[in-house]
MMTF fields as JSON, N, C-alpha, C and O atoms, coordinates in Angstrom:
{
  "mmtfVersion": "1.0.0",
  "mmtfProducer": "UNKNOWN",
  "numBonds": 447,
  "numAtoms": 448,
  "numGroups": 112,
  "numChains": 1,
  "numModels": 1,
  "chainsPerModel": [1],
  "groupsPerChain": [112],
  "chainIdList": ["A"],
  "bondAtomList": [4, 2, 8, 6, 12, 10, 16, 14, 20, 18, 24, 22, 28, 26, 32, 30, 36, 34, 40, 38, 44, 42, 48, 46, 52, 50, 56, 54, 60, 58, 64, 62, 68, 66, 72, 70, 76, 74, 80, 78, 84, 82, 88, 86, 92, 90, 96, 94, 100, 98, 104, 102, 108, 106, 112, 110, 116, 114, 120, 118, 124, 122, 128, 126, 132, 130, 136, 134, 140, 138, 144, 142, 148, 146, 152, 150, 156, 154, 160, 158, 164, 162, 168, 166, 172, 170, 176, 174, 180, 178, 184, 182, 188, 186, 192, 190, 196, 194, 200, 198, 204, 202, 208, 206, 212, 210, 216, 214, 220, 218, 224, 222, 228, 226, 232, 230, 236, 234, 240, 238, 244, 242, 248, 246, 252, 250, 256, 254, 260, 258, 264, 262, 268, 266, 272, 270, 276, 274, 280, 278, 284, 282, 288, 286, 292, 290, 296, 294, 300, 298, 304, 302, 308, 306, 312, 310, 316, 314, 320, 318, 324, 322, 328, 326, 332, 330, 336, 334, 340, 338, 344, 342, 348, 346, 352, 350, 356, 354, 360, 358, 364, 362, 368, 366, 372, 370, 376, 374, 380, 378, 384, 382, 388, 386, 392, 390, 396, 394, 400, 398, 404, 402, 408, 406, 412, 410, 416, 414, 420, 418, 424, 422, 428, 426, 432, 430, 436, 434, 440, 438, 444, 442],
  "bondOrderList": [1, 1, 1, 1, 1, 1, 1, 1, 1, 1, 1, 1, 1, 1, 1, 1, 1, 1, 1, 1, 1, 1, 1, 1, 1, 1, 1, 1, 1, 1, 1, 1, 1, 1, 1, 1, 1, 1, 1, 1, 1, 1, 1, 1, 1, 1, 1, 1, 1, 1, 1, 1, 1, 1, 1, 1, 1, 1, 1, 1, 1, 1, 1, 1, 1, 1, 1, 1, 1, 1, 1, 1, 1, 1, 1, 1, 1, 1, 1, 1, 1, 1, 1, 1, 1, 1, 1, 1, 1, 1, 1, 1, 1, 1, 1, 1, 1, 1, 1, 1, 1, 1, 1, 1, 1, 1, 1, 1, 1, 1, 1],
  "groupList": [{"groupName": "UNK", "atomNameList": ["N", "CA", "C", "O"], "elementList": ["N", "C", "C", "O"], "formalChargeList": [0, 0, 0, 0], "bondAtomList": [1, 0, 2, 1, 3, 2], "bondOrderList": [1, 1, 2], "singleLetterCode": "X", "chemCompType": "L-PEPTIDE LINKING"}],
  "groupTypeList": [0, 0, 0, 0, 0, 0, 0, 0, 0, 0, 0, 0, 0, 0, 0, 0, 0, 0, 0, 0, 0, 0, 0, 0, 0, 0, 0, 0, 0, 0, 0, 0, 0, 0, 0, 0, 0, 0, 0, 0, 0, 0, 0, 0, 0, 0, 0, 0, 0, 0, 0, 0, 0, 0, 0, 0, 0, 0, 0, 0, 0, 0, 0, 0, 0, 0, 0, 0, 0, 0, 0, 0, 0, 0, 0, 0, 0, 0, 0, 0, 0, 0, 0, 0, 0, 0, 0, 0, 0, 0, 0, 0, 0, 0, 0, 0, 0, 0, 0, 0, 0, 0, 0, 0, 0, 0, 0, 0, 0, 0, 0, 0],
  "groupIdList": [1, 2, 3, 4, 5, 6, 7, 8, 9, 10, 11, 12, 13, 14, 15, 16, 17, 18, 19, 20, 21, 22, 23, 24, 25, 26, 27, 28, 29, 30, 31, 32, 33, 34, 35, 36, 37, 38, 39, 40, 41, 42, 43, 44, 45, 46, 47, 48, 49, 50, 51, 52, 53, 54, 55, 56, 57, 58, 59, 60, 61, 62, 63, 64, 65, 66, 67, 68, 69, 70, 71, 72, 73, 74, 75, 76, 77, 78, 79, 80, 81, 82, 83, 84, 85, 86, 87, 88, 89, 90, 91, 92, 93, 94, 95, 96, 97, 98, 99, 100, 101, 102, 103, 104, 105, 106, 107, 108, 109, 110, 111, 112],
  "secStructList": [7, 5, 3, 3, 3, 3, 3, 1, 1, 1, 1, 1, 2, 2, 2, 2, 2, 2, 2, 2, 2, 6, 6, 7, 1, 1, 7, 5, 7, 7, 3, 3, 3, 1, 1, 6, 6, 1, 1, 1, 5, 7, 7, 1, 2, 2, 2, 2, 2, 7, 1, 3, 3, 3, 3, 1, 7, 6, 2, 2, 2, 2, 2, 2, 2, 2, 2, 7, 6, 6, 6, 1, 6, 6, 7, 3, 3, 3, 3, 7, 7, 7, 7, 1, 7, 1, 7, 6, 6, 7, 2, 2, 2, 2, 2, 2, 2, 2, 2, 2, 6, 6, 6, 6, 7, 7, 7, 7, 6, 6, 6, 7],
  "xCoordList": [11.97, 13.256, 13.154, 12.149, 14.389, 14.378, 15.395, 16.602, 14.273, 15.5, 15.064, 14.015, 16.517, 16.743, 17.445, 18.535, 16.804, 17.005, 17.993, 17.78, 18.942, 19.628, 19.876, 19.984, 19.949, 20.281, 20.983, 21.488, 21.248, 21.836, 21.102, 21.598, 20.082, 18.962, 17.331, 16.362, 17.625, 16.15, 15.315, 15.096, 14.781, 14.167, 12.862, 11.634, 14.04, 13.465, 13.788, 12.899, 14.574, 14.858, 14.749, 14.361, 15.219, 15.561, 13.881, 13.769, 12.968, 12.053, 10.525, 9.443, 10.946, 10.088, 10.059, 9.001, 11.239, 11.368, 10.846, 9.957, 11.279, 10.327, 8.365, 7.535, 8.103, 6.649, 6.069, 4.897, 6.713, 6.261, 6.269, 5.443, 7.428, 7.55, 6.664, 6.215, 6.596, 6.212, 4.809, 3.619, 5.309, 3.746, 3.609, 2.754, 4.776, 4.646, 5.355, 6.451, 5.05, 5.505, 5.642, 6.429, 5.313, 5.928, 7.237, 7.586, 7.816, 8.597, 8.676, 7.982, 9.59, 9.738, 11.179, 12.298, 10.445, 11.113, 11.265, 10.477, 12.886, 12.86, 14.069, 14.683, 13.992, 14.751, 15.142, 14.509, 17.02, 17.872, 18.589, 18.548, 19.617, 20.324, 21.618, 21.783, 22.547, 23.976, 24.206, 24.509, 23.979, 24.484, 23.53, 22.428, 23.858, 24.149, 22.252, 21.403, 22.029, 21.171, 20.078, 19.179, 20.102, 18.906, 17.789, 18.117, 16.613, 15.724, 15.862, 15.629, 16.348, 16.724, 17.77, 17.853, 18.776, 20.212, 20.648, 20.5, 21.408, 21.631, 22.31, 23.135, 22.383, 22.498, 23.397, 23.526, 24.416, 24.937, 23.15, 23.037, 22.163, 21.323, 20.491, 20.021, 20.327, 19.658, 20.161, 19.612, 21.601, 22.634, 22.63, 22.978, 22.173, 22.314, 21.297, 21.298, 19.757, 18.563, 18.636, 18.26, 18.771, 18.945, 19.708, 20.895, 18.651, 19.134, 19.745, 20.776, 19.222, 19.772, 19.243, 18.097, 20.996, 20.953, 21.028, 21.8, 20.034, 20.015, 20.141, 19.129, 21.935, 21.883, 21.53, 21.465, 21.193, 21.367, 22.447, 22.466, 23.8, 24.711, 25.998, 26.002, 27.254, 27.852, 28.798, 29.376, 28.816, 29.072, 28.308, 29.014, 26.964, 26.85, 27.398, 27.09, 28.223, 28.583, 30.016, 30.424, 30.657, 31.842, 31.414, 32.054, 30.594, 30.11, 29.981, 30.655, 29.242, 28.941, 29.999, 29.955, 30.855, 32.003, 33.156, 33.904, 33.219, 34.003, 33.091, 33.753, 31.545, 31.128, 30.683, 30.142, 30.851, 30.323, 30.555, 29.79, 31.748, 32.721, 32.503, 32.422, 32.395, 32.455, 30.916, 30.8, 29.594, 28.435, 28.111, 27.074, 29.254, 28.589, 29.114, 28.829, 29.923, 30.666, 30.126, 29.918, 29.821, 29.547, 27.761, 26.984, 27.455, 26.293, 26.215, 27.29, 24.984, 24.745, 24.266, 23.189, 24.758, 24.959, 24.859, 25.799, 23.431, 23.475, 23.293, 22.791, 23.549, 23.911, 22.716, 22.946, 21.804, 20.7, 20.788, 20.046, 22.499, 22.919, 21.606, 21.411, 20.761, 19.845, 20.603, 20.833, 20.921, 21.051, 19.788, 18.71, 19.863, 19.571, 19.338, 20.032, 18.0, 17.368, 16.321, 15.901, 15.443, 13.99, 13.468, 14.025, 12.207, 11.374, 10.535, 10.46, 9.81, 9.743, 7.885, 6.937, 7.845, 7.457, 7.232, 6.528, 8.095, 8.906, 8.089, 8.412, 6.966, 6.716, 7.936, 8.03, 9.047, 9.904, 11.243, 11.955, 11.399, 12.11, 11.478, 12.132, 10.117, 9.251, 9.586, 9.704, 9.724, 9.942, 11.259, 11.401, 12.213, 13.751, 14.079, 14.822, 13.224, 13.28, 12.893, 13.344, 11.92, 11.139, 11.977, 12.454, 12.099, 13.084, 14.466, 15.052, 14.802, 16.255, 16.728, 17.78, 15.287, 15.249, 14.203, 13.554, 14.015, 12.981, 13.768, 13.016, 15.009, 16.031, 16.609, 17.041, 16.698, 16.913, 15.899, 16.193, 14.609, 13.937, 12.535, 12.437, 11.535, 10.074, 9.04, 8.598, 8.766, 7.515, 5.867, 4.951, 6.226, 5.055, 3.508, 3.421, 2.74, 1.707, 0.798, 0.205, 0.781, -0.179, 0.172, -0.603, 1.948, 2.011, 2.002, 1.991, 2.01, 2.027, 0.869, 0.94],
  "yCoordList": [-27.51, -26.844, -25.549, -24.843, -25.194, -24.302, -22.928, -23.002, -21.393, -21.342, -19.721, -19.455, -18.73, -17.402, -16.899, -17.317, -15.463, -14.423, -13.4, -13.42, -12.6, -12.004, -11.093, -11.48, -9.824, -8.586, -8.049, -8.882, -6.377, -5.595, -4.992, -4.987, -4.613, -4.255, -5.065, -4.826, -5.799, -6.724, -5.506, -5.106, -4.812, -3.804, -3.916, -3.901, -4.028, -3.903, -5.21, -5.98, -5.778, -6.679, -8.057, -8.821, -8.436, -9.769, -9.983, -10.942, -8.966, -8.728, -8.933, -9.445, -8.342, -8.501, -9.907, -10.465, -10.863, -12.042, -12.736, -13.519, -12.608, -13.682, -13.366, -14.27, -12.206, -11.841, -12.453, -12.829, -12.534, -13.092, -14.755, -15.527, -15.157, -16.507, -17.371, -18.515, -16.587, -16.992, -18.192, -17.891, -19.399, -20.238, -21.13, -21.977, -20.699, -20.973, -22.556, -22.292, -23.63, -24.792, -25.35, -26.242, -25.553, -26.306, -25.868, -26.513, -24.92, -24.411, -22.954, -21.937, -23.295, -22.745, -21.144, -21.268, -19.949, -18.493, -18.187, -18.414, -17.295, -16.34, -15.822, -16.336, -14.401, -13.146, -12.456, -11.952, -12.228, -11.59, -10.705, -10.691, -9.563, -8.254, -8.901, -9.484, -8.625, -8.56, -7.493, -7.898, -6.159, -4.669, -4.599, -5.145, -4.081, -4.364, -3.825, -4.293, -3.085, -1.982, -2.602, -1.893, -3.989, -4.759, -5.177, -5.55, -5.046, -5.406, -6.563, -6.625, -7.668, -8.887, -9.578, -10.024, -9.704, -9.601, -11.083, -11.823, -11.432, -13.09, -13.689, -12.946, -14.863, -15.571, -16.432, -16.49, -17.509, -18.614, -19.536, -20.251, -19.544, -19.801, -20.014, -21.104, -18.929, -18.6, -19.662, -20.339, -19.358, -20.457, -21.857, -22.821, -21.911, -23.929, -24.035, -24.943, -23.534, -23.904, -23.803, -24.916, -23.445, -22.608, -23.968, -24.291, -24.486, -25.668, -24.721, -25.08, -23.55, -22.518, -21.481, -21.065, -20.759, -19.33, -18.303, -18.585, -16.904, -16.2, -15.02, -14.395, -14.121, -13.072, -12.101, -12.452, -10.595, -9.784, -9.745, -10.004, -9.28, -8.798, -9.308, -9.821, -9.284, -10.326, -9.806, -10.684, -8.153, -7.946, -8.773, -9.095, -9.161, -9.394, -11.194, -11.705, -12.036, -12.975, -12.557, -13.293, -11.504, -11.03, -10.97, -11.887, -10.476, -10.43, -11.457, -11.586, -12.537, -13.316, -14.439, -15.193, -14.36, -15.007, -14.525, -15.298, -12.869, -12.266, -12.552, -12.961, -12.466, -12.957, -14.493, -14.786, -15.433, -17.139, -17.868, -18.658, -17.593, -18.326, -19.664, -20.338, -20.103, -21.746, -22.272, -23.485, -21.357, -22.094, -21.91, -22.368, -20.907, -21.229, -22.287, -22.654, -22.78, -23.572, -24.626, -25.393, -25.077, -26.404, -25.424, -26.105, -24.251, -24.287, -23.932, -23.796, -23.7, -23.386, -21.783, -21.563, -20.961, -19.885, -18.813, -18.671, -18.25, -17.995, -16.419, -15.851, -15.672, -14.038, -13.625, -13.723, -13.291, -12.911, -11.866, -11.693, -10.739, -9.35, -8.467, -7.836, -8.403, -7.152, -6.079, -6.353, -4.412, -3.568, -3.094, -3.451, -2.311, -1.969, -0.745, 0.258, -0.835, 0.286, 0.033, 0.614, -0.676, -0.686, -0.637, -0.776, -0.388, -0.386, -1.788, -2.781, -1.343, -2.844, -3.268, -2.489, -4.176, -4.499, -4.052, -4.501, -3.069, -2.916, -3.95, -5.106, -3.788, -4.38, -5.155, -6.38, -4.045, -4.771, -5.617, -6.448, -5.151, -6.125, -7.523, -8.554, -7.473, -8.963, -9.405, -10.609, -8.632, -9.479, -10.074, -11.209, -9.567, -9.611, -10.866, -11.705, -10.863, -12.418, -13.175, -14.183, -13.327, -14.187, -14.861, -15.989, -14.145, -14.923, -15.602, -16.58, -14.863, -15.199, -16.594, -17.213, -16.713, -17.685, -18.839, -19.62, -19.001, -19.859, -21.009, -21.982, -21.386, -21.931, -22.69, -23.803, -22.486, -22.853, -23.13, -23.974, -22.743, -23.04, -23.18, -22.436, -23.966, -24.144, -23.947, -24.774, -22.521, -22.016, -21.629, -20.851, -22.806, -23.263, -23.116, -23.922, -22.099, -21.922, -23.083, -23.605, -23.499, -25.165, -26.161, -26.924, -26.023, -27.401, -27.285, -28.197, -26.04, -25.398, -25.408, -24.764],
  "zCoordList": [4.86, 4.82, 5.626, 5.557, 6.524, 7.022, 6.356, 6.127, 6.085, 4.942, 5.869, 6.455, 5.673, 6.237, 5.731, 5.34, 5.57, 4.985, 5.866, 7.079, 5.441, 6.34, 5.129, 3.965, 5.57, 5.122, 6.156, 6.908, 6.536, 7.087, 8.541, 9.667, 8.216, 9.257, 9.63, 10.35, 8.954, 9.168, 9.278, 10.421, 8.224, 8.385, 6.918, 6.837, 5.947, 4.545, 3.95, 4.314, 3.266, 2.457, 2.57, 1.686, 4.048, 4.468, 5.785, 6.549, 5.686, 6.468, 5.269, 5.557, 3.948, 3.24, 2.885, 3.177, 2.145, 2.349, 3.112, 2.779, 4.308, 5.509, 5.362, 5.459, 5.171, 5.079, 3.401, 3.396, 2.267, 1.05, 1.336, 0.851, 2.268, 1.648, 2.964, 2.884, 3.965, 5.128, 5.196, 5.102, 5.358, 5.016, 3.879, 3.618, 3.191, 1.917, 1.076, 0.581, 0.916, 0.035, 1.094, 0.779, 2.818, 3.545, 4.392, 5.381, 4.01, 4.468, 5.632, 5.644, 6.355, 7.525, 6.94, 6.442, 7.304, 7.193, 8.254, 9.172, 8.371, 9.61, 8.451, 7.516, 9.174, 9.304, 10.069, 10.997, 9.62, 10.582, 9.698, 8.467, 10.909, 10.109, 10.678, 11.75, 9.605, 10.191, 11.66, 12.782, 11.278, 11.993, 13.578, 13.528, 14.657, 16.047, 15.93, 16.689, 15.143, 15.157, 14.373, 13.92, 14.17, 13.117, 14.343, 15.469, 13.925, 14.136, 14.967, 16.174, 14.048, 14.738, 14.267, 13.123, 15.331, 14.963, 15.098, 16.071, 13.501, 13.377, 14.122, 14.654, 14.481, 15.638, 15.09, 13.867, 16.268, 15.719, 15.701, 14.705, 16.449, 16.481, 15.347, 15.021, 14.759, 13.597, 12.335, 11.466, 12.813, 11.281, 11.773, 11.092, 13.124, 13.194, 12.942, 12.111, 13.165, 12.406, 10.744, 10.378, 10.211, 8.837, 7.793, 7.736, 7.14, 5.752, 4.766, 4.196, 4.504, 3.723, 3.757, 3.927, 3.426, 4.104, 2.744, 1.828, 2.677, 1.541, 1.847, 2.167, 1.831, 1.639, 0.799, -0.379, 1.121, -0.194, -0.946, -2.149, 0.027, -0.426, -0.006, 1.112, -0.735, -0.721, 0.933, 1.573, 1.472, 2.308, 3.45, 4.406, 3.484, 4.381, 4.681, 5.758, 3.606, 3.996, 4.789, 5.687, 4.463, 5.44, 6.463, 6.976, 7.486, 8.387, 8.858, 9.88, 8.509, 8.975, 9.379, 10.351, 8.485, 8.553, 9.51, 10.109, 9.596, 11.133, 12.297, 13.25, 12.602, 13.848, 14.008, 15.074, 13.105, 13.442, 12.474, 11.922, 12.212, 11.209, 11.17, 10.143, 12.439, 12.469, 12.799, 12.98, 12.902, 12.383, 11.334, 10.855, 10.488, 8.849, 8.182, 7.042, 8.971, 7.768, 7.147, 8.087, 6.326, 5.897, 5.269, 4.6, 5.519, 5.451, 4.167, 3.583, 3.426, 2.1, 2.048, 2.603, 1.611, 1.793, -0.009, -0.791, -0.171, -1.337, -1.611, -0.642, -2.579, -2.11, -3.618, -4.824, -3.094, -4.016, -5.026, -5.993, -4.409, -4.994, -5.09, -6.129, -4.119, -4.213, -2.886, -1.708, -3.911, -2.842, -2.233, -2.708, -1.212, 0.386, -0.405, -0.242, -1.592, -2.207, -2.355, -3.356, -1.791, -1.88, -0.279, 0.81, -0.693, 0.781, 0.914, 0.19, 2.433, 2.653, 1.787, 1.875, 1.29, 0.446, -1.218, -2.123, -1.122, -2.655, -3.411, -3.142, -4.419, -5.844, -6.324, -6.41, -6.684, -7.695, -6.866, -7.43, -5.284, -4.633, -4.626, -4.784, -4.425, -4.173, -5.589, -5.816, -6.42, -8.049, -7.82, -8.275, -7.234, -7.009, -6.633, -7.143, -5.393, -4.518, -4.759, -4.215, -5.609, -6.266, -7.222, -7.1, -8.089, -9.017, -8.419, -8.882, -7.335, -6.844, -5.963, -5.803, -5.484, -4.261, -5.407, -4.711, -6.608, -7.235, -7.638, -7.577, -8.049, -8.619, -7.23, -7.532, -6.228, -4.768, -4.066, -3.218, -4.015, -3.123, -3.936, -4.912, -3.681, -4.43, -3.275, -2.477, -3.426, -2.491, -3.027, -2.761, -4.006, -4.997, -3.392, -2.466, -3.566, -2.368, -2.41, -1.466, -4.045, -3.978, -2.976, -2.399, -2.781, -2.179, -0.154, 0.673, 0.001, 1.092, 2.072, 3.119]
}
């Protein structure tokens, strides 16, 4: 499964994600920012690879939906609700994602 993380700046949140899960159950990570000024800025690209897509925040599905409305559509699109208050590898953000993305995705490292 191909699964991406998108936050605001691909800096902290949606950057720590790709680095925890990276390798992990078989599955394929990348990370992108909504804002012009991200690290690495999401793509219609990014969303036609992408089996599922995991925002922080529910702003950033507005976004995504004013710049590539029509490669999200149909996609699976899930909003984790962590704010753009931790640093990048944050202890208790990695707890955040962990739990958030476990119910959706199995990055069980045994099977990986």
């Amino acid at each position: 499964m191909n699964v991406l993380f998108v936050c605001s700046q691909n800096r902290l949140r949606s950057l720590t994600a790709e680095t925890v899960f990276h390798g992990l159950g078989g599955h394929q990570v990348r990370s992108a920012g909504t804002e012009s000024g991200a690290r690495v800025r999401v793509t219609a690209g990014h969303v036609g690879w992408a089996d599922l897509i995991f925002i922080m925040e529910k702003r950033h599905l507005h976004r995504l939906q004013t710049k590539i409305r029509e490669e999200i559509a149909g996609k699976r699109i899930i909003c984790l609700h962590i704010p753009d208050d931790y640093e990048y590898m944050d202890e208790e953000l990695i707890d955040r994602l962990r739990t958030g993305v476990a119910e959706y995705v199995d990055f069980d490292e045994a099977t990986g």
